[in-house]
Backbone as CSV, one residue per row, in Angstrom:
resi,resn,N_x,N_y,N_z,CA_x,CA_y,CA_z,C_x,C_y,C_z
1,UNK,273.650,86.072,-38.851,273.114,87.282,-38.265,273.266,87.196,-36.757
2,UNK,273.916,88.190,-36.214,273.825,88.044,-34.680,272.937,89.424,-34.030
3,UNK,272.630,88.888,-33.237,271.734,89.731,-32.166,272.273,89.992,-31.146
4,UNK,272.051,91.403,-30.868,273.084,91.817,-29.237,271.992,92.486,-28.480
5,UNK,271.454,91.366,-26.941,270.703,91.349,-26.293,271.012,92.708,-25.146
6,UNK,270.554,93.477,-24.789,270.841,94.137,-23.388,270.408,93.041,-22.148
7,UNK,271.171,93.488,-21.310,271.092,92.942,-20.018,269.361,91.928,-19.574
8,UNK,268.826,93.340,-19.585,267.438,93.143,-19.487,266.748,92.305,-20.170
9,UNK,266.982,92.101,-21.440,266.191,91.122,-22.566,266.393,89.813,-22.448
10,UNK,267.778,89.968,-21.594,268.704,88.703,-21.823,267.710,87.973,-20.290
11,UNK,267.630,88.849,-19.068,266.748,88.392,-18.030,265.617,88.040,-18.231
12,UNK,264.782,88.518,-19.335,263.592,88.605,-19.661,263.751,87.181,-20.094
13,UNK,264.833,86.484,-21.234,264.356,85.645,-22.238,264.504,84.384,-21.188
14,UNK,266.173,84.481,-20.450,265.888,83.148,-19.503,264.564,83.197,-17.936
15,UNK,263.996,84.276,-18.145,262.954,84.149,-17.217,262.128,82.912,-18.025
16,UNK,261.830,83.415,-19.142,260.803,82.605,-20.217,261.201,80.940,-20.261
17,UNK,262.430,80.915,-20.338,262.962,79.650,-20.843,262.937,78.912,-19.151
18,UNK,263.157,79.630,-18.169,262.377,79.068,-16.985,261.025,78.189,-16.588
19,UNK,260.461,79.461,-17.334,259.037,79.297,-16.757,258.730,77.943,-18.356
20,UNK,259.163,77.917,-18.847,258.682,76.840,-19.870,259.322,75.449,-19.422
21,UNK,260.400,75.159,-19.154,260.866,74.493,-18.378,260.164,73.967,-17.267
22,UNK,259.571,74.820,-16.260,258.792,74.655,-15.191,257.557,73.773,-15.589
23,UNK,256.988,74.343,-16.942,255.750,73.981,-17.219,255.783,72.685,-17.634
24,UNK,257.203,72.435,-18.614,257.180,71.242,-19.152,257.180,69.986,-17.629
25,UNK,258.196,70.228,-17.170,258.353,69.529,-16.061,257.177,69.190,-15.391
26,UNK,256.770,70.349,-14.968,255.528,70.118,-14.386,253.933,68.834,-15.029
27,UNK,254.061,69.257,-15.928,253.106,68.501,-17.363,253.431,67.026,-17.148
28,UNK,254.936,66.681,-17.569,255.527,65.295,-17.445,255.362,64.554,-16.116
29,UNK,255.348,64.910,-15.063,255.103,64.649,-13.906,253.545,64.655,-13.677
30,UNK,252.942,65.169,-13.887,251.543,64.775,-13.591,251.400,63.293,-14.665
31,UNK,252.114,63.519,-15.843,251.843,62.296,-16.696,251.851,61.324,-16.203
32,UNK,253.099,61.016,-15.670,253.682,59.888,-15.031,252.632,59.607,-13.762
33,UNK,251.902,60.614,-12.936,250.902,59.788,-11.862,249.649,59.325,-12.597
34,UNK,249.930,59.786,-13.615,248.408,59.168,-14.472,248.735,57.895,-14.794
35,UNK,249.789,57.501,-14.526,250.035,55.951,-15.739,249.421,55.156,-15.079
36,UNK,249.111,54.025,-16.332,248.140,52.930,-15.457,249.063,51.719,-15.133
37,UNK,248.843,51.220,-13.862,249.692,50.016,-13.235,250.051,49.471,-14.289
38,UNK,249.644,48.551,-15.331,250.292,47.736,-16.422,250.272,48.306,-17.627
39,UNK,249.230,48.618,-18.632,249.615,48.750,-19.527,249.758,50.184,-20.068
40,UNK,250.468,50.952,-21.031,250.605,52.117,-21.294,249.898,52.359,-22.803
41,UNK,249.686,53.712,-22.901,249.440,53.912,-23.967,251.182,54.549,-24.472
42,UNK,251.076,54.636,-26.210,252.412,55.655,-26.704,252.830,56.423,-25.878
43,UNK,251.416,57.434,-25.715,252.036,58.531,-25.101,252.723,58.538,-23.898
44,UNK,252.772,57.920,-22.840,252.750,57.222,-21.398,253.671,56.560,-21.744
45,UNK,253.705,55.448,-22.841,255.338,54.744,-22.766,256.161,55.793,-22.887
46,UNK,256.090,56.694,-24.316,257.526,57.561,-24.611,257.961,58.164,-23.280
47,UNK,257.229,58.603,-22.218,257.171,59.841,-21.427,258.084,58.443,-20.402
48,UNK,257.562,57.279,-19.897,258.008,57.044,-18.904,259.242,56.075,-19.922
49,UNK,259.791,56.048,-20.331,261.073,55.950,-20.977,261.733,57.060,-21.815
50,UNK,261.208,58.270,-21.737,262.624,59.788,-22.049,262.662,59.517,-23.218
51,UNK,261.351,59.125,-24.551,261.877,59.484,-25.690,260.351,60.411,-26.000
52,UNK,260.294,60.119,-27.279,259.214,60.956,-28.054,258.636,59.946,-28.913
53,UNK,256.907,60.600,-28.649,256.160,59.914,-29.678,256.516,59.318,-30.658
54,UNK,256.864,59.740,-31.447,256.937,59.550,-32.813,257.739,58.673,-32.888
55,UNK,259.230,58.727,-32.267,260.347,57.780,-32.098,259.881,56.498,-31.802
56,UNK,259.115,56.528,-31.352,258.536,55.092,-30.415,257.442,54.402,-31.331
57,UNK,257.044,55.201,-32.320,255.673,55.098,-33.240,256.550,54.163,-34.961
58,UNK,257.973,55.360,-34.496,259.082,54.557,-35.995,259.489,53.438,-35.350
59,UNK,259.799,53.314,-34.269,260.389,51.970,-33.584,259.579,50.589,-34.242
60,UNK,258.244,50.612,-34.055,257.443,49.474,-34.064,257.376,49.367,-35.580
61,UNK,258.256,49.699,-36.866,257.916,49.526,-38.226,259.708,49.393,-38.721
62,UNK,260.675,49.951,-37.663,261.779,49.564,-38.043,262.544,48.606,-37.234
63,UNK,262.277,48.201,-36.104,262.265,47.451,-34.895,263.496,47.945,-33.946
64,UNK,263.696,49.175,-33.868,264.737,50.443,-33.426,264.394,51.113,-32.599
65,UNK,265.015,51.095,-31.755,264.880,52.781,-31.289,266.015,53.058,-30.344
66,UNK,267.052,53.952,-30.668,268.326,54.357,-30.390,269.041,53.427,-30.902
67,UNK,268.886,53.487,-32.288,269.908,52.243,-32.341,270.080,50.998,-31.990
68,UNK,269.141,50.539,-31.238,268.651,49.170,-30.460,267.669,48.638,-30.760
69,UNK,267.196,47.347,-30.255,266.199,46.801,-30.638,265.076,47.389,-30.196
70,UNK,264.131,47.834,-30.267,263.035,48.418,-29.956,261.866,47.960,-28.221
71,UNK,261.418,48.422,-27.408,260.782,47.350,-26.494,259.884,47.148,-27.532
72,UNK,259.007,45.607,-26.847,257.594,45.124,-27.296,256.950,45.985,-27.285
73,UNK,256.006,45.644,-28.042,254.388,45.981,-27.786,253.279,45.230,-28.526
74,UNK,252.080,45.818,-27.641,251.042,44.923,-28.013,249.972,45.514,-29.294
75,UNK,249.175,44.708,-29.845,248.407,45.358,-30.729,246.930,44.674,-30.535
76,UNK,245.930,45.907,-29.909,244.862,45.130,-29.811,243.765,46.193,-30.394
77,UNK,243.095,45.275,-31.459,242.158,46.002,-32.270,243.551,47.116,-32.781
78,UNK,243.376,48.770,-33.110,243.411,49.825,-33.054,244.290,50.364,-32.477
79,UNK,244.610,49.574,-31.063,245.486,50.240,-29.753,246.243,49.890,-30.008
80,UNK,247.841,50.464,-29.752,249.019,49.689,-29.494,249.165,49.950,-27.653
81,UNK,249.488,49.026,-26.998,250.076,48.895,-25.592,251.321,48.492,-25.693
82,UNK,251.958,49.217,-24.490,252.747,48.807,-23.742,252.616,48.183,-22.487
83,UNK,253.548,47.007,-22.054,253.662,46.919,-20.888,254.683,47.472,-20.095
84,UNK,254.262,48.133,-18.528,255.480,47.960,-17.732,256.550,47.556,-17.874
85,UNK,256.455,45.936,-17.353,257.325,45.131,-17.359,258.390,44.969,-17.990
86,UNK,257.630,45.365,-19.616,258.617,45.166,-20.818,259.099,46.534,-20.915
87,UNK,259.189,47.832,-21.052,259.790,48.643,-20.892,260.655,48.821,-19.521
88,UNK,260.289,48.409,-18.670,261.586,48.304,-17.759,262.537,47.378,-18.326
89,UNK,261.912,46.116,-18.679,263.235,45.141,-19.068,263.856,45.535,-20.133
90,UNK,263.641,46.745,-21.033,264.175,47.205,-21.933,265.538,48.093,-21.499
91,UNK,264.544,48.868,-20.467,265.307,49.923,-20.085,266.744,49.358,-19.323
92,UNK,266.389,48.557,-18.547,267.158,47.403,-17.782,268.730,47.029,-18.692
93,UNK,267.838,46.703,-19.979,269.058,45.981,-21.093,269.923,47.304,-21.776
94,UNK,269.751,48.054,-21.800,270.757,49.373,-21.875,271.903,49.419,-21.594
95,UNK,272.780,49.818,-22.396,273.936,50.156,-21.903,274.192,51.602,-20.798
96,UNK,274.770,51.121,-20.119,274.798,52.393,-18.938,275.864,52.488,-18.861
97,UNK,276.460,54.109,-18.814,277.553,55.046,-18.797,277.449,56.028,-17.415
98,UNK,278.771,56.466,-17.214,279.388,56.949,-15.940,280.077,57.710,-16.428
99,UNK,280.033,58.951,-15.569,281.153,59.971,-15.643,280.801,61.061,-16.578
100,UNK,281.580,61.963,-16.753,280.737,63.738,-17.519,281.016,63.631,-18.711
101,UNK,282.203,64.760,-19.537,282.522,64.888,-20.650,283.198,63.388,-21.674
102,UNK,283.620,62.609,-20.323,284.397,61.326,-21.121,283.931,59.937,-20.081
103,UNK,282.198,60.286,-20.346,281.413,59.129,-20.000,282.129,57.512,-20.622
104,UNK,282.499,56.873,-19.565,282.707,55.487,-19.548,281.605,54.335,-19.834
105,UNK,281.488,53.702,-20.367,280.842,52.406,-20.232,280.973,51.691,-18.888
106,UNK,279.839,51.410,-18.002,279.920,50.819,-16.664,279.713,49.154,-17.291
107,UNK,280.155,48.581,-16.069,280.794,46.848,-16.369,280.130,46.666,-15.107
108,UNK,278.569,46.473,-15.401,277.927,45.755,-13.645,276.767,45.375,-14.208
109,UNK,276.101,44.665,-13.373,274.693,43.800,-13.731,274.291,44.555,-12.973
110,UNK,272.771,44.366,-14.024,271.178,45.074,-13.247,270.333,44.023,-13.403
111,UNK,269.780,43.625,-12.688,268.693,43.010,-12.511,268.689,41.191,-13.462
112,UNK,269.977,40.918,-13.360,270.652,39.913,-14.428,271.273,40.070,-15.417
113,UNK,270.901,41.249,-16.177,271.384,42.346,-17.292,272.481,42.088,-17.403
114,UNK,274.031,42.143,-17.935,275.043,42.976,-17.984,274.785,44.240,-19.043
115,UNK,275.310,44.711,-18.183,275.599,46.237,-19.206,276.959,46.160,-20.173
């Protein structure tokens, strides 16, 4: 089924998809000044590593996430934590890519890392 927008609707809808955008952004960024110096909760890890709850919730029962080994975490009582540390050194161990449509694999160390 296709839909044929007039001009106007079409301004109207990416106004919307703006302003949701804005909001999201906005939301995620206050998240991130909330985080606490060391340890994170889920929500706070997924956000300050670019995935989603849930992803991060299957990680710790399949030991995954993107296809990779999953970061640590802690389990105390009830809580699961994250640390900092260990999600950077996760993030750290990533493979990192360069370039647009025919992204390369980069060949450099981070922080001892090779990529």
């Amino acid at each position: 089924m296709e839909v044929t927008l007039s001009d106007e609707d079409r301004k109207s809808v990416a106004a919307l998809i703006a302003e949701q955008v804005k909001e999201d952004v906005a939301f995620t960024v206050a998240r991130m000044h909330k985080l606490k110096p060391r340890g994170m909760t889920e929500v706070d890890a997924a956000v300050y590593i670019g995935t989603t709850e849930g992803a991060l919730r299957k990680s710790r029962s399949t030991g995954l996430l993107g296809g990779v080994n999953a970061p640590s975490w802690i389990k105390l009582k009830t809580k699961v934590i994250y640390l900092k540390e260990d999600l950077d050194s996760w993030l750290d161990g990533q493979v990192k890519y360069i370039g647009g449509s025919g992204a390369e694999r980069c060949d450099f160390t981070v922080k001892g890392v090779r990529a």
